[in-house]
N, C-alpha and C positions, 0 to 999 in steps of 0.2 A: 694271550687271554687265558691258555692253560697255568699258567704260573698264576693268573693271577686269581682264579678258582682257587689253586692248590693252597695259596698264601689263604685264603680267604677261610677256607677250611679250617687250615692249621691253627687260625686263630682261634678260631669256633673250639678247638678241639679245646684250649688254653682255657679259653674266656667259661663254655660251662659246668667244669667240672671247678673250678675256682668258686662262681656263681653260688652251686650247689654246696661248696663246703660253708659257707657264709649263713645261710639259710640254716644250715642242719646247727652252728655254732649258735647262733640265734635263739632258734627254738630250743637247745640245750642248756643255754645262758640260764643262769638263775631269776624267776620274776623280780622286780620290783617291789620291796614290804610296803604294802599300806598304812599308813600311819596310824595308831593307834593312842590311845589315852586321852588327851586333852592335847594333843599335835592332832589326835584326827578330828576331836570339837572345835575346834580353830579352824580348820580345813573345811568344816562341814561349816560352819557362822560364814564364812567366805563365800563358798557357793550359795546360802541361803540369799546371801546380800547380792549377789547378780542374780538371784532368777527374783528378785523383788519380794523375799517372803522376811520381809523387816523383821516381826516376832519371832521365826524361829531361828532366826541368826541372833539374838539376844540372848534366847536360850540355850542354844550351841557352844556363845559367847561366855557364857557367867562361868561354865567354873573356872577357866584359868584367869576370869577379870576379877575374882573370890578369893583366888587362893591364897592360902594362908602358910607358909612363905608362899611369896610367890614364884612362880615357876618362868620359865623363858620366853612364856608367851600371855602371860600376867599384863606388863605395861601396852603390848600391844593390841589385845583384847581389849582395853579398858578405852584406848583410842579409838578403836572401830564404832567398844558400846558408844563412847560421847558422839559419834557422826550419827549412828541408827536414833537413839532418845533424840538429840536434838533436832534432828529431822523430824522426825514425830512430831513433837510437842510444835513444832512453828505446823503442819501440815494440820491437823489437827486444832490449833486455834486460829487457824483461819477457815477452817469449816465453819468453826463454833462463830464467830463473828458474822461471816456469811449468814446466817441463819437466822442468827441474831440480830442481824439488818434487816432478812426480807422476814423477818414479822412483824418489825417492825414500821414496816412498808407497803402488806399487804390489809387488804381491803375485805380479805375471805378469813371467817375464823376458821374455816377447817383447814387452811392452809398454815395459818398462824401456829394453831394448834400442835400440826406435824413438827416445822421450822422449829418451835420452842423445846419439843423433843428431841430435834437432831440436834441443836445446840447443845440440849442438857449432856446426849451420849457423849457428842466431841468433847466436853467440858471435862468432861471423866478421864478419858483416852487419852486427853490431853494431859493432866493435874498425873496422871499416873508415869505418862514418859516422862514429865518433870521432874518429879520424885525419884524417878527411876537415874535419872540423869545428875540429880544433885549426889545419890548414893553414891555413884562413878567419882565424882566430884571432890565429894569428901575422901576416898582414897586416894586418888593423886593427889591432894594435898595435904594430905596428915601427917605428911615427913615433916623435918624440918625448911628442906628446899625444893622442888620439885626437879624433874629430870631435866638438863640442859638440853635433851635431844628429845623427839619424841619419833615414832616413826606407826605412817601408816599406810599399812599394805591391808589393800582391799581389794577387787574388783569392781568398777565400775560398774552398775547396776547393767541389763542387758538390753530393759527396756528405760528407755531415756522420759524422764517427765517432760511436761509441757511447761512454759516459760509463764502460762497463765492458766490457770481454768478457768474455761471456758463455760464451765457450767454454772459458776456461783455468781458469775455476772448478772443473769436473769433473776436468781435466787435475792442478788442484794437488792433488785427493784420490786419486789416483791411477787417476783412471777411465778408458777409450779413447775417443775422437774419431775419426770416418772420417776420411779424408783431403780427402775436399771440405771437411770443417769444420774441418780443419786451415789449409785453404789461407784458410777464409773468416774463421779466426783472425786469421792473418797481415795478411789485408787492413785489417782491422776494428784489430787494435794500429796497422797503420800511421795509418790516419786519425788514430784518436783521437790518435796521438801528433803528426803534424803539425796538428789544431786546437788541442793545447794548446799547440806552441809558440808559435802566433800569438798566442794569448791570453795567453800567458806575456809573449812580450816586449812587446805593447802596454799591459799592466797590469791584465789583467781577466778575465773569465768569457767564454766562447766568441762567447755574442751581443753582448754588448759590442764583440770582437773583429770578429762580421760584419758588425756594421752601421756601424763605424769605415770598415773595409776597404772596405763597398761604396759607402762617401762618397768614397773615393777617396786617396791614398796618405795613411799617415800618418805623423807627427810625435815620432820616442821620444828622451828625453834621455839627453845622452851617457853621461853619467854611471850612469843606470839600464837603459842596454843593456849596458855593460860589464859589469855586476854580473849579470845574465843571465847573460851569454855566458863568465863565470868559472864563474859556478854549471854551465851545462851544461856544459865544459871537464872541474870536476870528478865530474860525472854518467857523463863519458866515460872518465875516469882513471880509475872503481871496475870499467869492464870488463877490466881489465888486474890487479886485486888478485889476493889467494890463494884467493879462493871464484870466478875466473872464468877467466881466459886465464893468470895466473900471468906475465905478463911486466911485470919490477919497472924496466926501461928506459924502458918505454912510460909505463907509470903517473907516472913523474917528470916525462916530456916533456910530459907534458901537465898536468901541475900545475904546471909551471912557466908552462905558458900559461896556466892561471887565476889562478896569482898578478898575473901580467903585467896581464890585462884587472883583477881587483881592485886593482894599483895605478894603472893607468889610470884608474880611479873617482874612487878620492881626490886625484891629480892634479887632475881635473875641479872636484873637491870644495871645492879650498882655492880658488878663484876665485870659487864657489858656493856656500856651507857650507850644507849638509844635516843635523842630526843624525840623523835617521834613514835617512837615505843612509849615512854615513858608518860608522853601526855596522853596517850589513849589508854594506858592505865590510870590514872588519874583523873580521866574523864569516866571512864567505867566507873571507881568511886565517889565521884562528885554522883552517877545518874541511880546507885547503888542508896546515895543518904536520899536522894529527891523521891527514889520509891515508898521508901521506908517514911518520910515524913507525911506524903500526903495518904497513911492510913488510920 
């Protein structure tokens, strides 16, 4: 038993002076620089987009999705902005619809009355992620070809949206919501609509989507972000039709940027050939002329 004290010591003796140089080399080590420039506005658009603060990850966002050359994190800023706008803009008209419904459905003008104004806000918030999305738009596609690769490295939002809100169900029958449930409306379309965009553009259902993302950036072909980003382009062009904002100027500019990113596609396409890429880009411009005609 004495030996095996003694052994037991002698390790002790080994093990924490070893321990303790480790520790001292650590706290010695040089820190880690923080990133800085437009690597830490990217870093900081990152974190905004997991603690759910959509707007100021846009803004965190814009100058390297701006820059003029662009810089190394230019195309991938511009892919985050197309998930945040597009999220928006579907979250946001389907508030405006909602509303739009239970005024149409309610029996209270003072109810009516409120409904016709949250419509009108959505209507705005909406027409503006639009816009804001087609700007995006028009820069990935102003080249001649767009990028064969796209990639996006995001985090996961932290709180996960609801697969429905709950609240605008009453709303479309024309029933009243406080205003905390209004508000918690609002929050709640926002989510859900920025997790669907992420699962939209990676190709899949929401978890699929998290658990991509939280493996670390990922990899979407060009070809099938473009057809995306045509689709929600035209998602953003029907908030300008005759059943929402009525402006037939807008509605074009922006169909013409999803024509743009749908020929973008098939550009892609003939280097690649896809059949079933290729007729979902061709469906995008067939549903691109049917907008555009019945204005």
């Amino acid at each position: 038993m004495k030996a095996r004290h003694a052994s037991a010591a002698y390790i002790r003796r080994l093990i924490v002076p070893s321990l303790l140089s480790l520790v001292l080399i650590a706290s010695c080590s040089a820190p880690v620089p923080r990133p800085t420039g437009v690597a830490y506005e990217y870093d900081s658009a990152k974190d905004m987009l997991k603690k759910g603060q959509f707007n100021r990850a846009l803004e965190f966002s814009d100058g390297a999705a701006t820059a003029t050359p662009p810089n190394e994190f230019t195309e991938r800023a511009r892919v985050l902005q197309v998930a945040i706008y597009s999220g928006l803009l579907n979250a946001y008209k389907e508030l405006a619809d909602a509303y739009a419904e239970g005024a149409d459905k309610t029996k209270n003008p003072s109810f009516q009355g409120d409904f016709s104004r949250l419509r009108h806000d959505y209507l705005q918030y909406g027409s503006r992620a639009a816009l804001g999305l087609g700007e995006v738009a028009h820069r990935i596609t102003e080249g001649e070809m767009v990028s064969k690769e796209f990639t996006l490295e995001a985090p996961f939002p932290s709180a996960e949206g609801p697969a429905e809100v709950v609240q605008l169900k009453h709303v479309m029958e024309g029933g009243w919501i406080e205003p905390q449930d209004q508000e918690a409306a609002a929050i709640d379309a926002q989510r859900k609509g920025i997790d669907d965009a992420l699962a939209g553009i990676i190709g899949g259902d929401r978890a699929k989507a998290r658990m991509a993302l939280e493996a670390g950036p990922v990899k979407i072909d060009g070809a099938d972000f473009a057809i995306y980003l045509g689709s929600q382009m035209l998602q953003g062009a029907s908030l300008f039709d005759r059943k929402h904002m009525r402006d037939a100027q807008k509605l074009r500019v922006l169909c013409n940027e999803a024509d743009e990113a749908a020929k973008a596609a098939l550009a892609l396409l003939k280097e690649n050939p896809d059949k079933a890429k290729e007729k979902a880009a061709k469906k995008l411009q067939e549903d691109i002329k049917a907008v555009v005609k019945r204005q």
